[in-house]
N, C-alpha and C positions, 0 to 999 in steps of 0.2 A: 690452402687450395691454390691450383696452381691453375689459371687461365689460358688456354690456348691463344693465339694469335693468327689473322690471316695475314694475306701478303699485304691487304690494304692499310690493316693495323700497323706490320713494317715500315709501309713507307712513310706513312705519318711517325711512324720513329725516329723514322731515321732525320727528319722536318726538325725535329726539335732537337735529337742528338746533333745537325747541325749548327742549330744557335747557340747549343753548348759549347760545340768545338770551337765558334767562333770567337764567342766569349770571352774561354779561355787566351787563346792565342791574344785576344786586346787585355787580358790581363797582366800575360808574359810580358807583351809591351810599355805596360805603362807602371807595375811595380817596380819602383827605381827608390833609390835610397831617397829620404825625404818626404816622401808619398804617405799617408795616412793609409790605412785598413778601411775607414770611412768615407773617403774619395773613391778606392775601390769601387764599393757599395753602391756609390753613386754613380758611379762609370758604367758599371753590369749592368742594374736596374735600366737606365734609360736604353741602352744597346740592346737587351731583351725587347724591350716596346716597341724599337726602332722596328724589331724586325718580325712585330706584329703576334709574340706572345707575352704570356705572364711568369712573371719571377715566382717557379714552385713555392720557394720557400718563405717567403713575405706572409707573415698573418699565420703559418702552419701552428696550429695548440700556442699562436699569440707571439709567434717569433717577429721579428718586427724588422730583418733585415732582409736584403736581395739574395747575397750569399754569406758562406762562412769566409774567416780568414783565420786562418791558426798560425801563430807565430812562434818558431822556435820550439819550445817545450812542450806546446798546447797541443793536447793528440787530436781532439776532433772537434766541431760545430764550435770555433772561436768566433766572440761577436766581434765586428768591423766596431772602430771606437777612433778617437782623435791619435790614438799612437802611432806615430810617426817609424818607417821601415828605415833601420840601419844596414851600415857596411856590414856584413856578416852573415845579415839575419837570414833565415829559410822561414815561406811563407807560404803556406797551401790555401790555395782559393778555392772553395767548392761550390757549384753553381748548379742551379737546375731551372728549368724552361720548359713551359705545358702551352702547347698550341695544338687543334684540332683535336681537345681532349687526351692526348695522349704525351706524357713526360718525357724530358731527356734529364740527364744525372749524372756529372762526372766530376773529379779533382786533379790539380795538377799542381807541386810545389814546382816553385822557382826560389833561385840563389840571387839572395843582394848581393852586389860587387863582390868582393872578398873572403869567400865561405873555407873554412879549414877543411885539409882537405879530407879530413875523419867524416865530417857529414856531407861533405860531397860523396863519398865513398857510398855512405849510407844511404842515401838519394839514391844516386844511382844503381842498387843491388835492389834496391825497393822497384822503381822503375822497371827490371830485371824481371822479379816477380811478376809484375803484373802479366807480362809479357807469359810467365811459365803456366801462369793461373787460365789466361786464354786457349794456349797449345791443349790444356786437361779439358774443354769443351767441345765434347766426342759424342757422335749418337753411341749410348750403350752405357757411358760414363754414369758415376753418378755426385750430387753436389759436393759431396765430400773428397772427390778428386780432386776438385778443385783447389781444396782447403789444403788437403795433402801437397800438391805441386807447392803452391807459395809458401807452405812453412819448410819443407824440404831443402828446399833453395835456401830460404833465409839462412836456415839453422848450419847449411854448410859453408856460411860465411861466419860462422857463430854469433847471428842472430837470431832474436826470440819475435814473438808475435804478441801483440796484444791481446791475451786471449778473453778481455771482455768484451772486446767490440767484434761486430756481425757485420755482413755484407748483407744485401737485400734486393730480392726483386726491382723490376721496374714498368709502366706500361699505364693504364688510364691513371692507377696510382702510384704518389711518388714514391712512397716508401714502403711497395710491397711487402710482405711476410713469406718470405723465403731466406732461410739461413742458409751460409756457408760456412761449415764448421767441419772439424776432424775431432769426432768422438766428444771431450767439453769445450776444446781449445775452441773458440770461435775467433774466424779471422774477417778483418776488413778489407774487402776487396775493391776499392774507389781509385779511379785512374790516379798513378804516381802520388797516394801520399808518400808527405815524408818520413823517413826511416823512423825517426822520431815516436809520429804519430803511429807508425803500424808495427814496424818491426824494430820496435827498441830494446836494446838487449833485457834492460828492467823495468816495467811500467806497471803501473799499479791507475790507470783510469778512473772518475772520481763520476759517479751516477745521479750523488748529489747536485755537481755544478754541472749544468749542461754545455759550460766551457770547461770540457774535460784536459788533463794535463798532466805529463810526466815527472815523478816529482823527482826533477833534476836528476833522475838515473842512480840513486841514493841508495835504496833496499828493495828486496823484490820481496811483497806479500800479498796475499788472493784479498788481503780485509781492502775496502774502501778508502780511498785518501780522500782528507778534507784539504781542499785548497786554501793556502793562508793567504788570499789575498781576497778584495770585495767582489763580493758577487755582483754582476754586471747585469741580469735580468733576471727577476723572480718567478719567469713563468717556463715550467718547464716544455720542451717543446717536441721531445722523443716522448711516448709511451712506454 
């Protein structure tokens, strides 16, 4: 079901979609090589407080951080942890902020020092995307325009999509129940993730670990991948 909005709803949107953008921006800032995922963490969380709302995602079904940080391979909701950001690495920070009841929600990768310039390439056609995915939000359109534009685009750069992960509403709650999809393919529509996480040529996403991850671009199949590495929280935090 889909909730109308007044204009007063908007501007409190727009309240928190500012804390988000600010956020971000102090995120681009201070991920620098050397930097933990976990200092992040603690950079967002007080900066949200500062500016007088709550970190959405803290406590959500027991999640226990401010925001995500997915590094590299990790396609979506990485937990912040003591791993230190290399020369190289691409690191998407997803952040969300609920002041005067009403949420903001956005991601944004950034490039440590030295990124080859394959996934620079990839960054920025995803960033691209986003960008195409906005233009398809037309009175008359319908959600699967949307889905349409950003795989379009991808796929003429001979890019694929991750077709298990969704995009979602947003508004009193954070993770509305609005899909954008084209037909099964379901696409993720979250500001500038990385190529990686959205439009990797082969990913297989893992529903088990809710730090979901590309298994190093190896084989492309619809089954489940189990991640061989330790699980990092037992509680899951998506429904």
């Amino acid at each position: 079901m889909i909730y109308l909005k007044t204009a007063s709803d908007f501007e409190k949107m727009r309240v928190a979609g500012a804390i988000v953008r600010d956020t971000l921006l102090l995120m681009e800032e201070k991920a620098k090589e050397g930097v933990t995922t976990a200092e992040l963490n603690k950079i967002a969380d007080a900066y949200i407080r500062k500016c007088g709302a709550e970190p959405s995602f803290l406590n959500y079904n027991g999640y226990p951080f401010s925001i995500c940080a997915s590094v590299n391979e990790e396609v979506v909701h990485g937990f912040p942890s003591k791993r230190a950001l290399k020369d190289g690495d691409i690191v998407s920070i997803d952040v969300g902020a609920v002041i005067n009841g009403f949420h903001g929600d956005a991601a944004r990768t950034f490039l440590i020092g030295n990124v080859k310039e394959e996934v620079r390439k990839l960054v920025e056609v995803t960033k691209e995307c986003f960008f195409k995915g906005i233009e398809a939000f037309k009175d008359g359109n319908r959600l699967s325009d949307i889905g349409i534009a950003v795989q379009t685009y991808a796929e003429s750069f001979g890019y694929g999509v991750v077709r298990e992960m969704v995009g979602h509403g947003i508004g009193r709650i954070n993770f509305f129940i609005m899909s954008i999809f084209r037909g099964r393919f379901l696409l993720k529509l979250w500001y500038f993730r990385n190529a990686r996480r959205v439009f990797c040529r082969l990913s297989t996403p893992s529903t088990d670990f809710r730090q979901d991850r590309c298994p190093d671009c190896r084989e492309l199949s619809s089954a489940r991948w189990q991640a061989p590495y330790p699980v990092q929280a037992s509680v899951p935090f998506f429904p």
